[in-house]
C-alpha positions as CSV (number, residue, x, y, z in Angstrom):
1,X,89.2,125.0,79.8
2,X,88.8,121.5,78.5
3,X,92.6,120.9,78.6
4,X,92.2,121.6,82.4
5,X,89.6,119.8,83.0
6,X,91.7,116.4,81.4
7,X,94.1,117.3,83.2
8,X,93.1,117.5,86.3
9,X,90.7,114.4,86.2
10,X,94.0,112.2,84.8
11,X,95.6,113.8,88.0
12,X,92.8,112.4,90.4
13,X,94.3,109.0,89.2
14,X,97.9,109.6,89.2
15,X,98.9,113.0,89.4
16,X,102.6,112.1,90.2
17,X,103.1,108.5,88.1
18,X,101.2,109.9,85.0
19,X,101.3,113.6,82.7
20,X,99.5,114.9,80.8
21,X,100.2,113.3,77.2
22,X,100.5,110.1,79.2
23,X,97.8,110.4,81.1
24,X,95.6,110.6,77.6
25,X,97.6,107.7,76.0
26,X,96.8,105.4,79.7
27,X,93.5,107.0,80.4
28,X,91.8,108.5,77.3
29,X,88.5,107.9,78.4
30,X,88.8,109.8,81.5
31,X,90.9,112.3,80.3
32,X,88.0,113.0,77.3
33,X,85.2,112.5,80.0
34,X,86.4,114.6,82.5
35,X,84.0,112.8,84.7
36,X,86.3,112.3,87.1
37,X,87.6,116.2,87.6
38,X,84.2,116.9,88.1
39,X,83.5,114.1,91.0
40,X,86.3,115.1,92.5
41,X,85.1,118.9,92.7
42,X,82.7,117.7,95.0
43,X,85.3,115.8,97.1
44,X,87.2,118.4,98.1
């Protein structure tokens, strides 16, 4: 579940540019947060 959640909040800010292991090297605060995933639940 949490690898899910890291993923999808690195794809909120590059779903396309970024993956998953890069996303965590570029963005390991969001990716560990998950903060993001969650706002963007809301969003859509």
């Amino acid at each position: 579940m949490t690898t899910h959640l890291a993923d999808a909040a690195c794809g909120y800010i590059k779903p396309k540019l970024l993956n998953n292991a890069q996303c965590s090297r570029l963005f390991p605060y969001i990716c560990k947060k998950n903060f993001t995933c969650l706002l963007t639940s809301e969003n859509w």
